[in-house]
PDB file of N, CA, C and O in Angstrom:
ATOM      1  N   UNK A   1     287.825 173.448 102.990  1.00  0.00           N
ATOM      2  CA  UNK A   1     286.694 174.297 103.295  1.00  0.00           C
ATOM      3  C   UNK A   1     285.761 173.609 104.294  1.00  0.00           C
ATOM      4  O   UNK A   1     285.366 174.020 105.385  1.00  0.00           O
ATOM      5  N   UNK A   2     285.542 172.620 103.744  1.00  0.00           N
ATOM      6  CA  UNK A   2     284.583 171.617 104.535  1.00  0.00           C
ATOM      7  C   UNK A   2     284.868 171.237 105.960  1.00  0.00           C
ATOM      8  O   UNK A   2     284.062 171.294 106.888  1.00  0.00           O
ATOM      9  N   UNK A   3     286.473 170.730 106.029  1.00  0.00           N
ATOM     10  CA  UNK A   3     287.518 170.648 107.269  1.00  0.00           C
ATOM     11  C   UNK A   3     287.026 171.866 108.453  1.00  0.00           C
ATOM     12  O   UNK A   3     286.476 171.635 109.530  1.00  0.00           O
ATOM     13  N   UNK A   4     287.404 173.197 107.893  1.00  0.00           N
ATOM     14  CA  UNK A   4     287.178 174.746 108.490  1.00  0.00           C
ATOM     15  C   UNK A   4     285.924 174.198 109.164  1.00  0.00           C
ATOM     16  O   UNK A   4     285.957 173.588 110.233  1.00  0.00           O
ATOM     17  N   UNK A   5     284.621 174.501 108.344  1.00  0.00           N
ATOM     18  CA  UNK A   5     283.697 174.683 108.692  1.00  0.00           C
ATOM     19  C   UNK A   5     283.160 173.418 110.016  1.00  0.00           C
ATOM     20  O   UNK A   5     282.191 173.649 110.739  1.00  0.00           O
ATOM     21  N   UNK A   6     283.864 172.319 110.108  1.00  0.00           N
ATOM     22  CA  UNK A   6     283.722 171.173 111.104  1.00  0.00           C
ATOM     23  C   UNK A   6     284.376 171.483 112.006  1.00  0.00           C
ATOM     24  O   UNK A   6     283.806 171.599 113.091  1.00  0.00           O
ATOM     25  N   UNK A   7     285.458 171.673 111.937  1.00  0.00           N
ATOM     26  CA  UNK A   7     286.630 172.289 112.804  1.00  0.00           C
ATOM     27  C   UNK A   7     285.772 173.269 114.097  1.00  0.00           C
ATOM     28  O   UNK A   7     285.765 173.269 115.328  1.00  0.00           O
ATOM     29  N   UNK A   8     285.006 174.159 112.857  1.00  0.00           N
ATOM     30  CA  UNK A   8     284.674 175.325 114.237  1.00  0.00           C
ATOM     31  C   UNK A   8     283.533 175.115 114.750  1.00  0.00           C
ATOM     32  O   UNK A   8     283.447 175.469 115.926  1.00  0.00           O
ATOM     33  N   UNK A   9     282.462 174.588 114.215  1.00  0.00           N
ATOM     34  CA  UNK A   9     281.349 174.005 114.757  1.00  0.00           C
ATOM     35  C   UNK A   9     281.886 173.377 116.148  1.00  0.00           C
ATOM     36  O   UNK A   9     281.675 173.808 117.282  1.00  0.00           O
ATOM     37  N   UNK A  10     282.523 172.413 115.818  1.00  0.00           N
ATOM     38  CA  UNK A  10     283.519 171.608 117.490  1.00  0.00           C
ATOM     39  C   UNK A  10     284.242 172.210 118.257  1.00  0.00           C
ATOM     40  O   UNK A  10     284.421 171.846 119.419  1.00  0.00           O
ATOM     41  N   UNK A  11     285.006 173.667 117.509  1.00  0.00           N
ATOM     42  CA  UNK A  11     285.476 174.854 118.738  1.00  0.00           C
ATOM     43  C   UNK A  11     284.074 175.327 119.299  1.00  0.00           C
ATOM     44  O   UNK A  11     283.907 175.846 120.402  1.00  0.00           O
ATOM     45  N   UNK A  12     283.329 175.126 118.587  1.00  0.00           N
ATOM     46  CA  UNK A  12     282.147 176.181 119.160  1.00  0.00           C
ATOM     47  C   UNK A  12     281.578 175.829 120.122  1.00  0.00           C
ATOM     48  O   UNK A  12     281.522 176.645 121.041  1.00  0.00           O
ATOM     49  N   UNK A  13     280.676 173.971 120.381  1.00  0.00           N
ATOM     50  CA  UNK A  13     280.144 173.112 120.870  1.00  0.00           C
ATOM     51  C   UNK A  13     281.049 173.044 122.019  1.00  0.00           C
ATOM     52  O   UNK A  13     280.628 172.778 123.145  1.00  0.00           O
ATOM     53  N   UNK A  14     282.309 173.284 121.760  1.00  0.00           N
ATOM     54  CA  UNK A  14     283.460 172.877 123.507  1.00  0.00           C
ATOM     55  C   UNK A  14     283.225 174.097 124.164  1.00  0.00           C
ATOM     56  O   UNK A  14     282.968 173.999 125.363  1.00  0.00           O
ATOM     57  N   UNK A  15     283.253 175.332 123.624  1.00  0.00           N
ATOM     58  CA  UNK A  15     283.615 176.284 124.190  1.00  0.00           C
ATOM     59  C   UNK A  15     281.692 176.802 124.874  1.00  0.00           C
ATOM     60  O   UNK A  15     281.570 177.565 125.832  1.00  0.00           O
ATOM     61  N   UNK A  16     280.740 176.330 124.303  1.00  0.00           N
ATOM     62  CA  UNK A  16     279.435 176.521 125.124  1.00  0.00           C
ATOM     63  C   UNK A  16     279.499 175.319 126.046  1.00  0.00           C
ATOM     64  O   UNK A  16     278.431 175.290 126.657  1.00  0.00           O
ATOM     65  N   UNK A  17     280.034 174.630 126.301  1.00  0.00           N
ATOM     66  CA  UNK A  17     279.811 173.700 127.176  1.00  0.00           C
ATOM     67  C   UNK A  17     280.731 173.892 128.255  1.00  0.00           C
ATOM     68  O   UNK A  17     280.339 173.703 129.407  1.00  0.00           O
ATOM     69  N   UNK A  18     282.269 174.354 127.948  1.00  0.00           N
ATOM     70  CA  UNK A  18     282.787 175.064 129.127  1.00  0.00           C
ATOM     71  C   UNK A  18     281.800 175.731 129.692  1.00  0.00           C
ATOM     72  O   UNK A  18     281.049 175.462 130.630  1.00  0.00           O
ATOM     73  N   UNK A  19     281.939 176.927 128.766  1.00  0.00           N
ATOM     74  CA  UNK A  19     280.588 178.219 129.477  1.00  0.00           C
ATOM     75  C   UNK A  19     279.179 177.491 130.427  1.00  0.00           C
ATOM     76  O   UNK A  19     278.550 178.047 131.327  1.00  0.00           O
ATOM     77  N   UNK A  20     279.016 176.401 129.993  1.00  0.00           N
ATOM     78  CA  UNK A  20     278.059 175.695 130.916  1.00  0.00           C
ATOM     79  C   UNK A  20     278.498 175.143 132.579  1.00  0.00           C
ATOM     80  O   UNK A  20     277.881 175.016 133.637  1.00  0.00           O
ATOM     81  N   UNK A  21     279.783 174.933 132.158  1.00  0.00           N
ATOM     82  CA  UNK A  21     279.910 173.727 133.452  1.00  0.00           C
ATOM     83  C   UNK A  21     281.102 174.852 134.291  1.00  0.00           C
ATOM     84  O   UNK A  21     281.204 174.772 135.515  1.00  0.00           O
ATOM     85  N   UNK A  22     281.960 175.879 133.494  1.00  0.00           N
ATOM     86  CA  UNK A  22     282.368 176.578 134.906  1.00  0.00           C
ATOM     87  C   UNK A  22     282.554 177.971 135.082  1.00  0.00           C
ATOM     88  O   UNK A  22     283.332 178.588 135.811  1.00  0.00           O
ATOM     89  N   UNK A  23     281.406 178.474 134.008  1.00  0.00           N
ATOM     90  CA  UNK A  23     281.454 180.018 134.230  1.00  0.00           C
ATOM     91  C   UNK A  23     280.233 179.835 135.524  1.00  0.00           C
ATOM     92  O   UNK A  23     279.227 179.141 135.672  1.00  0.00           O
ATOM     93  N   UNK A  24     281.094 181.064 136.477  1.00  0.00           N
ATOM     94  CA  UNK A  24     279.707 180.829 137.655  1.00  0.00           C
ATOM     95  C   UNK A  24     278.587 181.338 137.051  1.00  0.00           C
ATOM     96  O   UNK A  24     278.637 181.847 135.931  1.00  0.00           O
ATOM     97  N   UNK A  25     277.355 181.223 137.841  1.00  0.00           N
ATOM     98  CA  UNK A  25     276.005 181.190 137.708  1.00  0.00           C
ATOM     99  C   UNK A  25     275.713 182.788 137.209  1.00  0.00           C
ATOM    100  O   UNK A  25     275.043 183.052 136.210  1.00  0.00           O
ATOM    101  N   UNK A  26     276.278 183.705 138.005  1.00  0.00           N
ATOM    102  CA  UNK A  26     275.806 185.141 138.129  1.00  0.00           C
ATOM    103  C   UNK A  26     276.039 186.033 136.628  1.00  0.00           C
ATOM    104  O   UNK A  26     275.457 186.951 136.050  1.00  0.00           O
ATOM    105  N   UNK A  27     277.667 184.876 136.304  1.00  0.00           N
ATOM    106  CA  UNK A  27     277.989 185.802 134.905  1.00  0.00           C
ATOM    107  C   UNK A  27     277.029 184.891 133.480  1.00  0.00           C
ATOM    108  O   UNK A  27     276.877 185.315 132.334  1.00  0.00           O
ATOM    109  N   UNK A  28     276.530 183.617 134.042  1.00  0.00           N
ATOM    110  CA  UNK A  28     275.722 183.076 133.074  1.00  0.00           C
ATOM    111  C   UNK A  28     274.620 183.866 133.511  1.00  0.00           C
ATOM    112  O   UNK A  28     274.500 184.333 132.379  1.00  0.00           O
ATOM    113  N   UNK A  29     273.748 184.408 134.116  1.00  0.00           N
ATOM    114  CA  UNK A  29     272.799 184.603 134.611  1.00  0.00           C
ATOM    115  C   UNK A  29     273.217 186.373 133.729  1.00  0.00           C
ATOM    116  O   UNK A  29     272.579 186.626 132.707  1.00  0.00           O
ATOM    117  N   UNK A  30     274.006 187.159 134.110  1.00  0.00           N
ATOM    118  CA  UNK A  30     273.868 188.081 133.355  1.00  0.00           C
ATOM    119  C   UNK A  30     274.588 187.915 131.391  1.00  0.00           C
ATOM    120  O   UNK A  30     274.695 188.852 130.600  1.00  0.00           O
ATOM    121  N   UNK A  31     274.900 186.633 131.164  1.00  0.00           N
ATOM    122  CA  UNK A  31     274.852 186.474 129.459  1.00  0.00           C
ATOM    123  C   UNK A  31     273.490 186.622 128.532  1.00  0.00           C
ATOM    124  O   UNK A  31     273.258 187.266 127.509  1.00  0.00           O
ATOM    125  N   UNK A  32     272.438 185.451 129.614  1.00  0.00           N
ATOM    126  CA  UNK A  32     271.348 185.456 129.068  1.00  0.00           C
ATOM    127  C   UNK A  32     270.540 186.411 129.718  1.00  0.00           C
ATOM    128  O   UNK A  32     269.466 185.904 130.045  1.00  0.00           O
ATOM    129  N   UNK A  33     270.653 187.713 130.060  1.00  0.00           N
ATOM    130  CA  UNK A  33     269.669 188.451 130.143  1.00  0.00           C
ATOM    131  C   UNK A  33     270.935 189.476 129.088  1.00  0.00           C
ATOM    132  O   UNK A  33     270.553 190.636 129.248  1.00  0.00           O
ATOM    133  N   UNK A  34     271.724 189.491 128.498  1.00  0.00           N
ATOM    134  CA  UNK A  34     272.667 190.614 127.594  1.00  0.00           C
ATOM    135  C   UNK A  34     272.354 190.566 126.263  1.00  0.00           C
ATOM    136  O   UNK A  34     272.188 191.504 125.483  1.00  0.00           O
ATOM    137  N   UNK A  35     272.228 188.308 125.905  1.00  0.00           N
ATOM    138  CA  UNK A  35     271.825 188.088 124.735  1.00  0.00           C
ATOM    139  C   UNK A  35     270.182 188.286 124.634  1.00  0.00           C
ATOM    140  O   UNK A  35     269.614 188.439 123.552  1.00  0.00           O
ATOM    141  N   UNK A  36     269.526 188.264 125.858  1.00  0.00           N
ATOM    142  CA  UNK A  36     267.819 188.695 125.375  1.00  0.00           C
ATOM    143  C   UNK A  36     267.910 189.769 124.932  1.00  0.00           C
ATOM    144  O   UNK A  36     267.105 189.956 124.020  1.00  0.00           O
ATOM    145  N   UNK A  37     268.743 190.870 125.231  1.00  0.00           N
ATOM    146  CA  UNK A  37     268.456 192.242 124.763  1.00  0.00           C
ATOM    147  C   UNK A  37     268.760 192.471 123.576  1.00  0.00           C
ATOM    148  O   UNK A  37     268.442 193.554 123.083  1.00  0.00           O
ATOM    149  N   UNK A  38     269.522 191.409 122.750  1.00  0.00           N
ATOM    150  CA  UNK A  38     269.873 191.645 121.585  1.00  0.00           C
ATOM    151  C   UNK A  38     268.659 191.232 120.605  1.00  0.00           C
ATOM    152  O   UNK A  38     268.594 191.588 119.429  1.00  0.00           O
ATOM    153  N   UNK A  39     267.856 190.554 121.160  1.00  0.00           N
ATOM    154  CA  UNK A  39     266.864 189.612 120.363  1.00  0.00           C
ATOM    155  C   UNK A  39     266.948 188.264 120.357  1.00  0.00           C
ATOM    156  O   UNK A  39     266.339 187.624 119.500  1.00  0.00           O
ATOM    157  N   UNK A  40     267.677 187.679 121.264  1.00  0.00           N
ATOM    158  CA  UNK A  40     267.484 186.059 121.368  1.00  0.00           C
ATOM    159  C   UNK A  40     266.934 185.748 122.210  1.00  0.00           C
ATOM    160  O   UNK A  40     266.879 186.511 123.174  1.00  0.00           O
ATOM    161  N   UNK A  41     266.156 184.272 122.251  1.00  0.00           N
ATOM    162  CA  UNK A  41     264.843 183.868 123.016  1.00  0.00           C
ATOM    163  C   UNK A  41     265.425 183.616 124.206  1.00  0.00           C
ATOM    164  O   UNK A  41     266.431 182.908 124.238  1.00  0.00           O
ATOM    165  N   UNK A  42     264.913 184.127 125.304  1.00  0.00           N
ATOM    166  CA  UNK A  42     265.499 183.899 126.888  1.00  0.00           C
ATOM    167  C   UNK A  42     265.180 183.058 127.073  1.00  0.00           C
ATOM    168  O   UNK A  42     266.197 182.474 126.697  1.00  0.00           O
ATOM    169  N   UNK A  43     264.297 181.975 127.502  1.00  0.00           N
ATOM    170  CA  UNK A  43     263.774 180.527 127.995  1.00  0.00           C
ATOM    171  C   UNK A  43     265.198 179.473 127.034  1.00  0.00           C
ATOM    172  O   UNK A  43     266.096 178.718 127.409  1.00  0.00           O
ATOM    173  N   UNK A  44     264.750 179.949 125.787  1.00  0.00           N
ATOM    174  CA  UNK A  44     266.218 178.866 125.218  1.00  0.00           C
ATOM    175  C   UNK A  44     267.447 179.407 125.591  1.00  0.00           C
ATOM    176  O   UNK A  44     268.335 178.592 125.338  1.00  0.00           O
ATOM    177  N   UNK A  45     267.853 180.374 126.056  1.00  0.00           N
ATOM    178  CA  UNK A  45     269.800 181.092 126.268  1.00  0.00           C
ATOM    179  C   UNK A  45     269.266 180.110 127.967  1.00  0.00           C
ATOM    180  O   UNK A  45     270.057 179.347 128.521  1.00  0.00           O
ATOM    181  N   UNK A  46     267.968 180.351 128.458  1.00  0.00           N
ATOM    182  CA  UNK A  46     268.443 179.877 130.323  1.00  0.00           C
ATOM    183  C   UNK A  46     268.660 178.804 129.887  1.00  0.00           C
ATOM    184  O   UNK A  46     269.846 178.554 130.100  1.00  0.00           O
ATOM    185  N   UNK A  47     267.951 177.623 129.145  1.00  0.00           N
ATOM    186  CA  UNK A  47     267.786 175.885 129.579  1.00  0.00           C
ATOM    187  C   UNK A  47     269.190 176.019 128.802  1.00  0.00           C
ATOM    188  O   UNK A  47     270.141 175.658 129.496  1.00  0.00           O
ATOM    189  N   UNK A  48     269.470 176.394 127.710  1.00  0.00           N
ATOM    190  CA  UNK A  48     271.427 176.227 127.588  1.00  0.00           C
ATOM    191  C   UNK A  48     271.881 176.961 128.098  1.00  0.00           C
ATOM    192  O   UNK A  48     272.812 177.419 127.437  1.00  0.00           O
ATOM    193  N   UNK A  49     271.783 177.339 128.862  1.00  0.00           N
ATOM    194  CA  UNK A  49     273.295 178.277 130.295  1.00  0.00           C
ATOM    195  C   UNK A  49     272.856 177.432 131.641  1.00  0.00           C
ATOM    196  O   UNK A  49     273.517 177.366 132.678  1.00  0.00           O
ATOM    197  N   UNK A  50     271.424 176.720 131.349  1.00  0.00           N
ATOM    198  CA  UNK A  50     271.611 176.123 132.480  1.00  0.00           C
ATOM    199  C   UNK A  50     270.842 177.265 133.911  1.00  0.00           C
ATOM    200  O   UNK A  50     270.842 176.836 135.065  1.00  0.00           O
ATOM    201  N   UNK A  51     270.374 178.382 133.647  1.00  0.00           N
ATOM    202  CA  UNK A  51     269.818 179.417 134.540  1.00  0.00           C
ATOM    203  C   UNK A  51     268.435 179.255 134.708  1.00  0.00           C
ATOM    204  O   UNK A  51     267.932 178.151 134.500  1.00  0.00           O
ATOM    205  N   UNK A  52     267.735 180.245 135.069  1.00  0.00           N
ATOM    206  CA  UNK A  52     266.122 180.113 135.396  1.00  0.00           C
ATOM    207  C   UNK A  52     266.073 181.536 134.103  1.00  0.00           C
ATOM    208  O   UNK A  52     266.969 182.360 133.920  1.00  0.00           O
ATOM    209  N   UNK A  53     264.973 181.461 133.497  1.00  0.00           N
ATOM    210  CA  UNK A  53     264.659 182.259 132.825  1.00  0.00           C
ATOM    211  C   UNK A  53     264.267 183.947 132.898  1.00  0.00           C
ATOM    212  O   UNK A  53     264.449 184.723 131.959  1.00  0.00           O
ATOM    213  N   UNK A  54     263.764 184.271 134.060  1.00  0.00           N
ATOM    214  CA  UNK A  54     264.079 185.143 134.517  1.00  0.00           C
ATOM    215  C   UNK A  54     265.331 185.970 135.047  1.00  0.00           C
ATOM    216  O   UNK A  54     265.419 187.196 135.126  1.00  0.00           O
ATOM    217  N   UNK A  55     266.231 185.058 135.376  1.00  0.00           N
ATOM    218  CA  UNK A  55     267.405 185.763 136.093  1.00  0.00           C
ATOM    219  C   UNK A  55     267.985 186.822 135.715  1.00  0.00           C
ATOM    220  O   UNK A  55     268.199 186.654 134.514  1.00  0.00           O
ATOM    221  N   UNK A  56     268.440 188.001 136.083  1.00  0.00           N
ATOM    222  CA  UNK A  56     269.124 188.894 135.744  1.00  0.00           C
ATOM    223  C   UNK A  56     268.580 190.037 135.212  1.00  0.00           C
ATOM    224  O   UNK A  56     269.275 191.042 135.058  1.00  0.00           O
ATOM    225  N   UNK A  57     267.115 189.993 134.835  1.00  0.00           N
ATOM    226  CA  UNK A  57     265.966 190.780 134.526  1.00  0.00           C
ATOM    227  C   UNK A  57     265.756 191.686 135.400  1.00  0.00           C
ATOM    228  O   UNK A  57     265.432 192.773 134.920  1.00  0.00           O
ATOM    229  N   UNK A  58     265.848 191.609 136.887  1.00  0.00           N
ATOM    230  CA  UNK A  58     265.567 192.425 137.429  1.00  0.00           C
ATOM    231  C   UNK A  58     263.474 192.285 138.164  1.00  0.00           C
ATOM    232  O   UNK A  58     262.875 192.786 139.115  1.00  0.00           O
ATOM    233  N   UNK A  59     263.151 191.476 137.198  1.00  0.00           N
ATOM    234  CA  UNK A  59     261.750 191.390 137.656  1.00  0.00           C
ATOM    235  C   UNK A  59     261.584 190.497 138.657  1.00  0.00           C
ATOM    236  O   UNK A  59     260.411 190.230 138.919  1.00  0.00           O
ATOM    237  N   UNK A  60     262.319 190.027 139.214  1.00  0.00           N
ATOM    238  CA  UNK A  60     262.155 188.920 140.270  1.00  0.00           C
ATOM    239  C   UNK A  60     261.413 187.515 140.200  1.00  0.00           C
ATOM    240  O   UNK A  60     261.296 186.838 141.221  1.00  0.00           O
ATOM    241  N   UNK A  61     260.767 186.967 138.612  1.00  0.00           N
ATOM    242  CA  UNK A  61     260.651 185.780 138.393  1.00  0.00           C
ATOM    243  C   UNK A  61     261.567 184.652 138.731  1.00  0.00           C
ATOM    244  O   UNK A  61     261.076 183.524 138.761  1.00  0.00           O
ATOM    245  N   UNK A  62     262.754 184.802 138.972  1.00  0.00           N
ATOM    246  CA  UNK A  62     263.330 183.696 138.866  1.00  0.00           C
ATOM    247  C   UNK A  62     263.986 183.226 140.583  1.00  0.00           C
ATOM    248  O   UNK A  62     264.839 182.411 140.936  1.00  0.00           O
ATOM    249  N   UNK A  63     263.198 184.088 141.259  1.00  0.00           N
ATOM    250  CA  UNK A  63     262.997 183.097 143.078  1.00  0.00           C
ATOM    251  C   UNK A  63     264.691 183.563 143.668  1.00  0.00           C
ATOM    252  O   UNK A  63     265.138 183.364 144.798  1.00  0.00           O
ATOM    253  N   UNK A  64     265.278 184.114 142.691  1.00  0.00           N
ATOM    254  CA  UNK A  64     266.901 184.379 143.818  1.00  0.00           C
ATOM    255  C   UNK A  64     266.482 184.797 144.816  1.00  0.00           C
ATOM    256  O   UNK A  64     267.036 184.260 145.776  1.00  0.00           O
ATOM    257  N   UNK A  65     265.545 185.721 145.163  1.00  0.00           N
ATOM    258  CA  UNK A  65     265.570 186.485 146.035  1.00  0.00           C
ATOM    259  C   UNK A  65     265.305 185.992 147.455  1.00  0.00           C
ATOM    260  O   UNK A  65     265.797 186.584 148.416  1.00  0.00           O
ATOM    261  N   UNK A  66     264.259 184.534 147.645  1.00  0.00           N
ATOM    262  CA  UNK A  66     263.758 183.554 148.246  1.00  0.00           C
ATOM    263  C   UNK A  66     264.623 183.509 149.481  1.00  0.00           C
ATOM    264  O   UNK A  66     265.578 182.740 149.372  1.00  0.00           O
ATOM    265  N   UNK A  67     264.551 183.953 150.283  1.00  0.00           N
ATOM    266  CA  UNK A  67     264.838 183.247 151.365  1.00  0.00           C
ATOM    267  C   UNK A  67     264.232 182.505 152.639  1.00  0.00           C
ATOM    268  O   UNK A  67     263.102 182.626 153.112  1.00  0.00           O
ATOM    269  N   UNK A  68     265.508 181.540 153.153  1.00  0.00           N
ATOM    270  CA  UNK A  68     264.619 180.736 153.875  1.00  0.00           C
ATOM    271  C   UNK A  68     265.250 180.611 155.084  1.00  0.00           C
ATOM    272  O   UNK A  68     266.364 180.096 155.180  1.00  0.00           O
ATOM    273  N   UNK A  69     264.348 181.236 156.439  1.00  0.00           N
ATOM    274  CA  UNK A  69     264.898 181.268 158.160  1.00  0.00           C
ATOM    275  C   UNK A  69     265.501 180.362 158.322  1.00  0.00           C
ATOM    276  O   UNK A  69     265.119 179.270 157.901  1.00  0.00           O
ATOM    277  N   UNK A  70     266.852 180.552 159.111  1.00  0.00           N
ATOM    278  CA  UNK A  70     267.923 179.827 159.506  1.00  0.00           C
ATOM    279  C   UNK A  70     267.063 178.749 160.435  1.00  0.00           C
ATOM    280  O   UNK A  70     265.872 179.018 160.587  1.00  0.00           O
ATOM    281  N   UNK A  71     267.438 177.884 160.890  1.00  0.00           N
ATOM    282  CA  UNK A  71     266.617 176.948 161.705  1.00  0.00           C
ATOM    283  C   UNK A  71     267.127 177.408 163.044  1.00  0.00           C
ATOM    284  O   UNK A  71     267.984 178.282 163.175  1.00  0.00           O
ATOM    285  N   UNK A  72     266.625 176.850 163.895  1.00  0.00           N
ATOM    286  CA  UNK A  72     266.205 177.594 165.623  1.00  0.00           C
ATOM    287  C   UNK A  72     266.732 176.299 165.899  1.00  0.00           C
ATOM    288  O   UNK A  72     266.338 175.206 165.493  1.00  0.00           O
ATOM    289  N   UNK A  73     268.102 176.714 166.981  1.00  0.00           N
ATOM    290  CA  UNK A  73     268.471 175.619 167.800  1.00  0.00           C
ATOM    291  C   UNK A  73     267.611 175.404 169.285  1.00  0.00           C
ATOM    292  O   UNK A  73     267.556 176.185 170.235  1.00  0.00           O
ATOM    293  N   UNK A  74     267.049 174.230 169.149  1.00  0.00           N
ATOM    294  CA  UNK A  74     266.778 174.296 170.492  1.00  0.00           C
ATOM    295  C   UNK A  74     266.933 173.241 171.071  1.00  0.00           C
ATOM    296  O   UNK A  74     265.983 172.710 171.646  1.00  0.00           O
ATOM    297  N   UNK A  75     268.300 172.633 171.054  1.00  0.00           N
ATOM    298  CA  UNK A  75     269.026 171.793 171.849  1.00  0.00           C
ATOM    299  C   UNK A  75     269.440 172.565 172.988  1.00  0.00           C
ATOM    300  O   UNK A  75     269.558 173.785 173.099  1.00  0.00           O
ATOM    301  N   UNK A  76     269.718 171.273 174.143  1.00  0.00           N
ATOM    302  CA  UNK A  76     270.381 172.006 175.485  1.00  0.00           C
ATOM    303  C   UNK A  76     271.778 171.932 175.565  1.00  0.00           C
ATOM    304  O   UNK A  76     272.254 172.191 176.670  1.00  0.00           O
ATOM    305  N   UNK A  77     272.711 171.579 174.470  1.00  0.00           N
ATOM    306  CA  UNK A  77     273.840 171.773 174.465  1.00  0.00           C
ATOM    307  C   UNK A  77     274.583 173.501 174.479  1.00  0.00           C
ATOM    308  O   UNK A  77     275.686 173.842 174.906  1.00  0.00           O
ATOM    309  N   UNK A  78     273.618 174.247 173.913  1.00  0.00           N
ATOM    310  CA  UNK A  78     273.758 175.248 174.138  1.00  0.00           C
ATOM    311  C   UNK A  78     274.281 175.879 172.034  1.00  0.00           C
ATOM    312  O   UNK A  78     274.435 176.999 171.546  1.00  0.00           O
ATOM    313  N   UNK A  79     274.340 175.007 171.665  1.00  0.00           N
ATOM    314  CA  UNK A  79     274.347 175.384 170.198  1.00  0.00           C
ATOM    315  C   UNK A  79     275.583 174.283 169.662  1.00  0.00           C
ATOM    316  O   UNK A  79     275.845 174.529 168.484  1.00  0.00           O
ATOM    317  N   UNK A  80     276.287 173.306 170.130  1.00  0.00           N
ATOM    318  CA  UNK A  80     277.381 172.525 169.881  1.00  0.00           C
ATOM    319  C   UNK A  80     277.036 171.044 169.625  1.00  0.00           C
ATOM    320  O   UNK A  80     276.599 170.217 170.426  1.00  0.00           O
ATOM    321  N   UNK A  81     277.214 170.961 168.853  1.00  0.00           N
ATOM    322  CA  UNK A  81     276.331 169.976 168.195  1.00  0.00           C
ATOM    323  C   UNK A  81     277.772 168.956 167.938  1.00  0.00           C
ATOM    324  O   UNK A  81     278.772 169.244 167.281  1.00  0.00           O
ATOM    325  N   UNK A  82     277.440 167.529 168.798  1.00  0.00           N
ATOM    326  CA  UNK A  82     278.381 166.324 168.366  1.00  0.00           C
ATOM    327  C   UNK A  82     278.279 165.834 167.541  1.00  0.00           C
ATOM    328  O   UNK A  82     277.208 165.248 167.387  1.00  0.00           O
ATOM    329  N   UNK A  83     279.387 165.738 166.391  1.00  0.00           N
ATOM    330  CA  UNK A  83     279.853 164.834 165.271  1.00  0.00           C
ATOM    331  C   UNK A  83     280.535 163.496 165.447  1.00  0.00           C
ATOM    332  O   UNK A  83     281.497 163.356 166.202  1.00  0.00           O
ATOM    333  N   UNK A  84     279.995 162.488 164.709  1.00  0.00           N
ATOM    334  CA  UNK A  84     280.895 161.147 165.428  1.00  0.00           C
ATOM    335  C   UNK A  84     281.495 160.931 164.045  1.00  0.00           C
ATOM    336  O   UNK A  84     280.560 160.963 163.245  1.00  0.00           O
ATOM    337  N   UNK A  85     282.526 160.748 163.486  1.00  0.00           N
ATOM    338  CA  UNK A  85     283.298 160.187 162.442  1.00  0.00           C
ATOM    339  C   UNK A  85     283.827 159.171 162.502  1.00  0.00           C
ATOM    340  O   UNK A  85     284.639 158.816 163.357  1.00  0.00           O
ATOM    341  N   UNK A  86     283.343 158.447 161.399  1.00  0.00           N
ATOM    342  CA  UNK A  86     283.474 157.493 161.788  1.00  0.00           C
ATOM    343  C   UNK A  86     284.790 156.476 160.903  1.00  0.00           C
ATOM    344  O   UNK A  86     284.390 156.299 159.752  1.00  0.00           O
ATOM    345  N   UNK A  87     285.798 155.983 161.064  1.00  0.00           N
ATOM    346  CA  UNK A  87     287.196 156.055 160.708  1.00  0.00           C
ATOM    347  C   UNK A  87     287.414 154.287 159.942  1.00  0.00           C
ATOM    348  O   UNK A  87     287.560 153.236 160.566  1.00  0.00           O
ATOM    349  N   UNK A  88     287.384 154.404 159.044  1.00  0.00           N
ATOM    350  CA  UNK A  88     287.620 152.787 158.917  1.00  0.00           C
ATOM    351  C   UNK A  88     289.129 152.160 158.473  1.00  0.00           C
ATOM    352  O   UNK A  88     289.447 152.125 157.285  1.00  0.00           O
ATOM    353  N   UNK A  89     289.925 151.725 159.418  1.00  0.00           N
ATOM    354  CA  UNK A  89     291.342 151.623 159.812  1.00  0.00           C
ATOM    355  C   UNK A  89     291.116 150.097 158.762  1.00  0.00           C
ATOM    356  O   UNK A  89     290.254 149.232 158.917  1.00  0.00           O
ATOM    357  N   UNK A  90     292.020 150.147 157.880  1.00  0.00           N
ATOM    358  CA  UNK A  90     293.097 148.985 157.179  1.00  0.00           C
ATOM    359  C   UNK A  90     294.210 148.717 157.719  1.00  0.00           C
ATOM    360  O   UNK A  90     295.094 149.537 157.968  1.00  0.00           O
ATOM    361  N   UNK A  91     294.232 147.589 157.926  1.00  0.00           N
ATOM    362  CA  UNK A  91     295.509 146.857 158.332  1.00  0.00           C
ATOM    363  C   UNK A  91     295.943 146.144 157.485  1.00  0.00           C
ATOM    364  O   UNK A  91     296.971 145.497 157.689  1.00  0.00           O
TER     365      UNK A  91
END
């Protein structure tokens, strides 16, 4: 009995921590706004999913929406920008 009940606690603990590290953001982002609607505390489902607390609400607290102007080339290369790589050969 005791075994069971340890057993799944540790299925449980692996399987939220997958859900942490490689469900993408958008489907964590819409879990914890699915489980707020049920009655669980949103600030605690974001800091364990790892989201902003707002997300997925729809109210725009949580800054997705933020954007930020591409930067302005104003080099005279004409937009081509040199990369030097740099190669470190073993012999």
């Amino acid at each position: 009995m005791w075994q069971e009940l340890i057993v799944t606690l540790i299925v449980i603990a692996a399987l939220l921590q997958a859900c942490r590290k490689w469900l993408p953001a958008a489907l964590r982002q819409r879990m914890v706004y699915a489980l707020s609607k049920k009655g669980f505390d949103r600030d605690r489902l974001a800091k364990l999913f790892k989201v902003q607390s707002g997300c997925g609400s729809g109210c725009g607290s949580c800054g997705s929406c933020d954007t930020t102007p591409a930067p302005i080339d104003t080099s005279d290369d004409g937009g081509a920008r040199r990369r030097v790589i740099m190669l470190n050969v073993q012999r």
